[in-house]
N, C-alpha and C positions, 0 to 999 in steps of 0.2 A: 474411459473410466467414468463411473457416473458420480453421484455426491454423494453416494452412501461410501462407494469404494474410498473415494476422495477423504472423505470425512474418519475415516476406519484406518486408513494411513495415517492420515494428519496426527491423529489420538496417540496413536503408536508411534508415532515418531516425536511425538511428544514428551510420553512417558520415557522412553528411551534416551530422549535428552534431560528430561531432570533427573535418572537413575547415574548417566555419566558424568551430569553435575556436582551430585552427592558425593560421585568417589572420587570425583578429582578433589572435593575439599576434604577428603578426608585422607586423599593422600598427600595434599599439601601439608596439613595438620602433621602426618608422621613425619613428612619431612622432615619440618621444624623440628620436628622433637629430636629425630635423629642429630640431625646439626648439632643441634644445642648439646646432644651430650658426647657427640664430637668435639665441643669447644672445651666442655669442662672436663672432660678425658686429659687433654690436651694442655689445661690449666693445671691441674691435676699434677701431670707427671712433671712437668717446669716447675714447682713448687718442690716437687717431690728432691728433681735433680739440684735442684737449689739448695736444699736443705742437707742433702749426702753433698754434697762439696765443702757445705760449711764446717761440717760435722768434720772433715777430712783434716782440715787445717789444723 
């Protein structure tokens, strides 16, 4: 391999690590987001059932 080759790799394996970087924070980012409106989905409906039980009595 000479240092051009060497050099031409490096570059490219480079880019390809900050392109994998990028979406792994951007799939952390959905992540979160997902969670989150699993939580309050969640809050959500426990409120929900809370309030038809009350209503029931």
């Amino acid at each position: 391999m000479t240092r051009e080759e060497y050099e031409e790799k490096r570059r490219r394996l480079s880019e390809d690590a900050e392109d994998a970087r990028k979406a792994l924070n951007r799939a952390r980012a959905r992540y979160e987001q997902i969670t989150d409106e699993l939580r309050d989905l969640r809050i959500e409906w426990q409120e929900q059932q809370a309030a038809d039980r009350a209503t029931e009595k």
